[in-house]
LOGUKOL-396783 format. One record per residue (C-alpha): residue in three letters; x negated, y negated, z negated. Coordinates in steps of 0.001 Angstrom, whole numbers, plus 500000, padded with zeros to 6 digits. Each point is the difference from the previous one (the first is absolute). Last residue first. Layout:
<atoms>
ALAXYZ ...
</atoms>
This chain:
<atoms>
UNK879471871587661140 UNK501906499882496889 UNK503512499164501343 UNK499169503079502429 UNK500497502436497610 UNK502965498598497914 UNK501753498932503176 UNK500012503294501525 UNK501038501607496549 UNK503230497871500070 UNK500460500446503914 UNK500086503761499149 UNK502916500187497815 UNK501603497196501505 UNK500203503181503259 UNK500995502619497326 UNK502748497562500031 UNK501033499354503096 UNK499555504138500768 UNK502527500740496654 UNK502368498193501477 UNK499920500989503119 UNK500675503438499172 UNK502154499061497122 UNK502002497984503032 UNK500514503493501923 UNK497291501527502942 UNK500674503393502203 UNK499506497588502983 UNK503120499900501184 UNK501110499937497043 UNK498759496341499321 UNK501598498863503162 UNK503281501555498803 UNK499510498304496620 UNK500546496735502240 UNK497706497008498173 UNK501703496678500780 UNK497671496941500463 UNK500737496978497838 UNK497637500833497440 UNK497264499876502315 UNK497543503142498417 UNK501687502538499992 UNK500922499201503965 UNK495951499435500526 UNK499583503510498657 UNK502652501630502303 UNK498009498076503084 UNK496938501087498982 UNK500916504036500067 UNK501535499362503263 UNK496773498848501616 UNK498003502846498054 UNK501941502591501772 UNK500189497956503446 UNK501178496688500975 UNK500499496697497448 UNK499288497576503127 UNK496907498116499480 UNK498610501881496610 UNK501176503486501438 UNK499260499226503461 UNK496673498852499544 UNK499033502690497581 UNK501196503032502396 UNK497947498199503120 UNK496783500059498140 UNK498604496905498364 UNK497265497470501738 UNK499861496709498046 UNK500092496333501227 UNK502847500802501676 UNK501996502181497533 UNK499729496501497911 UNK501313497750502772 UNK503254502273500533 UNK500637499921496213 UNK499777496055499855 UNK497115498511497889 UNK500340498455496764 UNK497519502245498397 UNK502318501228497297 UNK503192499763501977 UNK498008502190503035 UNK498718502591496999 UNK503687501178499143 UNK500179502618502696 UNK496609500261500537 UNK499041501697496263 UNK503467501791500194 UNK498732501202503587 UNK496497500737499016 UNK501074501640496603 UNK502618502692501843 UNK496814500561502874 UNK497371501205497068 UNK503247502179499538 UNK500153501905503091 UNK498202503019499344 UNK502894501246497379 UNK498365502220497577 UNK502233499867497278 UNK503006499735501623 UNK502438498198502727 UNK502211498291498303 UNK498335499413496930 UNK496963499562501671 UNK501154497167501729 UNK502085498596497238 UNK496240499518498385 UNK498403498013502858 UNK502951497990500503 UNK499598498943496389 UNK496412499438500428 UNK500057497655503043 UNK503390498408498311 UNK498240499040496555 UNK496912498960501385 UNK501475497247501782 UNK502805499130497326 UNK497064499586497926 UNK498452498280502655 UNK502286497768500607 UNK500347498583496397 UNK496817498646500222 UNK497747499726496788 UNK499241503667500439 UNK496205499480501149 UNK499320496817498153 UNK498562497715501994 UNK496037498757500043 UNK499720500723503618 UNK503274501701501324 UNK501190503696500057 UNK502980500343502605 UNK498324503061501431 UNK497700500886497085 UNK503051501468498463 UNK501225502089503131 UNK496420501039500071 UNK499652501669496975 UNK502919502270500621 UNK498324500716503311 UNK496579501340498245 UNK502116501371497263 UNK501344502683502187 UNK497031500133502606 UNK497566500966497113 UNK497832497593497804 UNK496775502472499955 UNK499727500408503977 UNK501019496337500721 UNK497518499106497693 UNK497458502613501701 UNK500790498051503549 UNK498797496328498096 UNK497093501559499427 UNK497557501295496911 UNK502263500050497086 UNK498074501853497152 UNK502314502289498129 UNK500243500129496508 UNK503803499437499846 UNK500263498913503740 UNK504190499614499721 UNK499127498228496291 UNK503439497913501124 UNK497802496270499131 UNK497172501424501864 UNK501850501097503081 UNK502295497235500012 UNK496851497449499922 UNK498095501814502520 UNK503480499863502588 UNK499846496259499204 UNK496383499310501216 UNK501070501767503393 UNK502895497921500598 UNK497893496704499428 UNK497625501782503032 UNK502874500043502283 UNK498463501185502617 UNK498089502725499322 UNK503418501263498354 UNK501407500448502902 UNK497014502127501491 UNK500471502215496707 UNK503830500703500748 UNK498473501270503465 UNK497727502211498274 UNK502220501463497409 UNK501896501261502805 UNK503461499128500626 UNK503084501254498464 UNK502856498888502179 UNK501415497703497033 UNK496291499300498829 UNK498979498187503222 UNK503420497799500032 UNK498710499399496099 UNK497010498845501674 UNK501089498452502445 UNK502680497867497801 UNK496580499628497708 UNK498088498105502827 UNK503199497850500946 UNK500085498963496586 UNK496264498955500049 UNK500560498178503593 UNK503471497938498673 UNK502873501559501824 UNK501125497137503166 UNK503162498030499744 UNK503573500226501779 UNK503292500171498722 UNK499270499165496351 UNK501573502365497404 UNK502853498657498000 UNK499404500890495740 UNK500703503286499196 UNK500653500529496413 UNK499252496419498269 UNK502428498501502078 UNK502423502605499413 UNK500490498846496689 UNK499130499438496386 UNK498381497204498356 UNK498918498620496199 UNK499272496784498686 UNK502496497841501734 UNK500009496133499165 UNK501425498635502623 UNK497202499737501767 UNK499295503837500298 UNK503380500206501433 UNK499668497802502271 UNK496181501604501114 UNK501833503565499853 UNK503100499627502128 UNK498185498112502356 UNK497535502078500369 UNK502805502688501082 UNK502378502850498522 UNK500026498697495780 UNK503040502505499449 UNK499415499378496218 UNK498229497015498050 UNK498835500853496605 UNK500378497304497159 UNK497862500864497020 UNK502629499751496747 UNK498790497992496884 UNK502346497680499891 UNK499192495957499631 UNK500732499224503720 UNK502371502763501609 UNK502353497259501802 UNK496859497943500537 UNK497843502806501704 UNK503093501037502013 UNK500862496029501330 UNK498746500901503582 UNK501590503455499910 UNK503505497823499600 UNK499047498085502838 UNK499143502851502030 UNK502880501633499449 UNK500303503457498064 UNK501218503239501540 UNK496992500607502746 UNK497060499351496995 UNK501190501899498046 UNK498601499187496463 UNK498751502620497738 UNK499377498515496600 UNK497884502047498048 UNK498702499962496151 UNK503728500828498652 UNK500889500380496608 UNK501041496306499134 UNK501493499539503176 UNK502303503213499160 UNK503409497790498642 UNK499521497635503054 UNK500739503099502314 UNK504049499452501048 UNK500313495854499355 UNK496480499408502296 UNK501460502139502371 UNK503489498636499827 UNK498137496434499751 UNK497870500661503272 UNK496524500787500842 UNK500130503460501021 UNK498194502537499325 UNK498779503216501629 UNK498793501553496865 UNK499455498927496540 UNK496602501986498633 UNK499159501409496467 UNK497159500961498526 UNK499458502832497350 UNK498497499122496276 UNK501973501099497171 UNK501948496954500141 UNK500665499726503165 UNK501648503776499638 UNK502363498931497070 UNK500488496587501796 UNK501217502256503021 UNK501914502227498188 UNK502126496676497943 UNK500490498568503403 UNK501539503305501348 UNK502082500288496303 UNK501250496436500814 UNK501104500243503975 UNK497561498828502935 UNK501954502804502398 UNK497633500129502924 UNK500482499261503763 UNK496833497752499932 UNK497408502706499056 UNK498010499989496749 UNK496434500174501154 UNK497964502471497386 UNK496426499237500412 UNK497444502666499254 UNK496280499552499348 UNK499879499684496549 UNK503037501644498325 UNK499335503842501691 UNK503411501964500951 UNK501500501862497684 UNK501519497431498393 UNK502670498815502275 UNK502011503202499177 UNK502114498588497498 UNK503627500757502275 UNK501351496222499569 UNK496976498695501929 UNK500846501920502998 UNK503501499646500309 UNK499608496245499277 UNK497407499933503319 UNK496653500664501011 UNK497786499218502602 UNK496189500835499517 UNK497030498046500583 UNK496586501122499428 UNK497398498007498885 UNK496167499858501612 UNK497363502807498514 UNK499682501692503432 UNK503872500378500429 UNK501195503460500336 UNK496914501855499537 UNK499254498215496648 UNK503900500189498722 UNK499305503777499691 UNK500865502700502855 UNK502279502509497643 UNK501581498493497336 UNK500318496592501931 UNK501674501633502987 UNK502378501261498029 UNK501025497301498151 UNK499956498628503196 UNK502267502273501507 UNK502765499432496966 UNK499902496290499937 UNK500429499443504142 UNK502335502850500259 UNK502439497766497278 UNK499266496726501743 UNK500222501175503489 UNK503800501487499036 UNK501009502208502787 UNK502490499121503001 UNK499165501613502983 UNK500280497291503229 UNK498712501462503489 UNK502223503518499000 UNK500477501699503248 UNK496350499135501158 UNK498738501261496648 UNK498569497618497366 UNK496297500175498063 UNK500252498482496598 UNK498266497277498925 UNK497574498561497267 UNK498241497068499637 UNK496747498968497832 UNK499024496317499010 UNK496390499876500369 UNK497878497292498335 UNK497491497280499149 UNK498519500723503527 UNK497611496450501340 UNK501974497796502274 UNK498141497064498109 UNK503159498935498728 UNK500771503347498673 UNK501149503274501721 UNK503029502153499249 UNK499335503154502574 UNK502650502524501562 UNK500224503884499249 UNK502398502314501505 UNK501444503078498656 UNK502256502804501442 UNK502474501730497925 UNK500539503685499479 UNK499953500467496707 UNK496321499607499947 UNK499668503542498220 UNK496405501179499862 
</atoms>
């Protein structure tokens, strides 16, 4: 599968009830030490790996039936290869450094016309801006506004100034509360930011008792307990218990078979999908919707990412690898529970390699987190001699984040129905 070497990164567009409406998708390039700043064109790699990655992963995997949002500039929309990619779920955001010139307008309406969605992006609220894109207003069905580049009192008037169009203002770089409750009152209908992403953990407060039961028992699973001991938890969580039943039933793991203890569920639902399952029911909440949070996507994404780079470092039948989806699981899980990291191994008992990979990045798997946390803050560099030093190259990781939204998408359509 060619990725042409570029590393991707996914970041949510949520509504005013901080509920996903979107991804937009970016895409990098590793750099060397003695080259921090190679120049490449993001727009161009961005088009041509995601017509790629459409072909061959499906828009489903990639965004669960929310839009995708791609960058694209005049280079892009002159070359007629727009089409290729699906109409419904895909939203084309027209970058700020592009050439608004007649036969660019004239491609766009062409395209609007026959159904795709166009985004401005990063813009600003002033006359040159206003002067440079007015002629695609009518085409557009975005307005990105950044939130760092505008004033506030301009970003007060926003509604006002776009009053009577038909564009849904989005808010960009929205980092705090703050951010998102003044831009929400200004008239805001959509959000992107950091604050969404990893919002600041609490220095000191306890793990609620059910989620502390679970962090055992995925502690349990990581040095592969007996079933026994996993059934004691259980015992104790009686709520739990009632759950596991319903994933059985609703996966047809029994088939025919009648369930007679909690210890033969464990038996029929395996370790691998008994942890899997867990990491969901850990930030479960009465009467919520399972994947509402945006945390536990990014959650489950990094536990089972981590898990897969582990193998492909270090093979097929790698016995560390219940240990890869611990630490992603715990290295993310402190922002989700709004504990700190040192409170959370704590409450928990984890082996020495675990707490020094999530606590300190040390050790096979500790390194392996750390280059998927760079890919993932765009503002991190990826070294290629880092990669090679582990035999890996951006396809590589590539093609791991990926097959990783491959299996959150099925995740969520199984346990959606539980």
């Amino acid at each position: 599968m060619i990725f042409d070497n570029f590393l991707v990164g996914r970041q949510p567009i949520l509504d005013r009830n901080e509920e996903v409406f979107g991804y937009e998708f970016l895409f990098r390039k590793a750099g060397d030490v003695e080259n921090k700043a190679e120049i490449f064109d993001s727009v161009v790699a961005t088009s041509r790996v995601l017509v790629n990655i459409f072909q061959n992963f499906g828009i489903k995997s990639l965004t669960n039936g929310k839009y995708a949002f791609i960058n694209i500039d005049e280079e892009i929309i002159e070359q007629d290869v727009l089409d290729v990619l699906p109409k419904d779920k895909v939203v084309f955001e027209i970058v700020e450094t592009t050439n608004v010139k007649k036969e660019v307008v004239e491609k766009v309406a062409a395209y609007h016309r026959d159904g795709y969605m166009f985004a401005l992006d990063d813009f600003v609220l002033s006359s040159e801006y206003f002067a440079m894109f007015m002629p695609l207003f009518p085409y557009v069905e975005y307005l990105k506004v950044d939130m760092k580049e505008n004033c506030l009192v301009k970003m007060e008037r926003v509604e006002k100034i776009f009053s009577g169009r038909h564009m849904m203002l989005l808010a960009e770089k929205v980092e705090t509360r703050g951010d998102f409750d003044f831009s929400r009152d200004c008239g805001f209908e959509l959000f992107q930011g950091f604050f969404f992403e990893k919002p600041t953990v609490m220095n000191k407060r306890n793990v609620e008792p059910g989620k502390a039961v679970i962090l055992r028992l995925l502690s349990h699973l990581s040095q592969n307990a007996e079933l026994d001991k996993l059934g004691a938890e259980f015992r104790i969580q009686p709520e739990l218990s009632l759950k596991l039943l319903k994933l059985i039933n609703a996966c047809q793991y029994c088939l025919r078979t009648e369930i007679n203890s909690i210890r033969h569920a464990l038996t029929l639902i395996g370790r691998e999908n008994m942890r899997k399952w867990l990491t969901i029911m850990l930030y479960a909440s009465t009467g919520g919707k399972i994947f509402k949070s945006t945390l536990l996507e990014t959650a489950m994404l990094r536990a089972h990412t981590l898990e897969l780079l582990s193998i492909k470092v270090f093979g097929e039948n790698y016995t560390g690898r219940a240990d890869a989806f611990f630490i992603g699981l715990l290295s993310y899980v402190d922002v989700v529970l709004g504990v700190s990291k040192e409170d959370l191994m704590e409450s928990i008992n984890v082996k020495p390699l675990i707490r020094e990979a999530v606590l300190e990045r040390k050790g096979e798997l500790g390194n392996l987190l750390a280059i998927l946390e760079d890919v993932d803050d765009a503002n991190s560099e990826i070294k290629r001699n880092k990669l090679a030093a582990l035999r890996l190259t951006e396809e590589d990781i590539s093609d791991v984040k990926f097959r990783g939204l491959d299996w959150l998408a099925e995740q969520q359509s199984v346990y959606n129905s539980i």
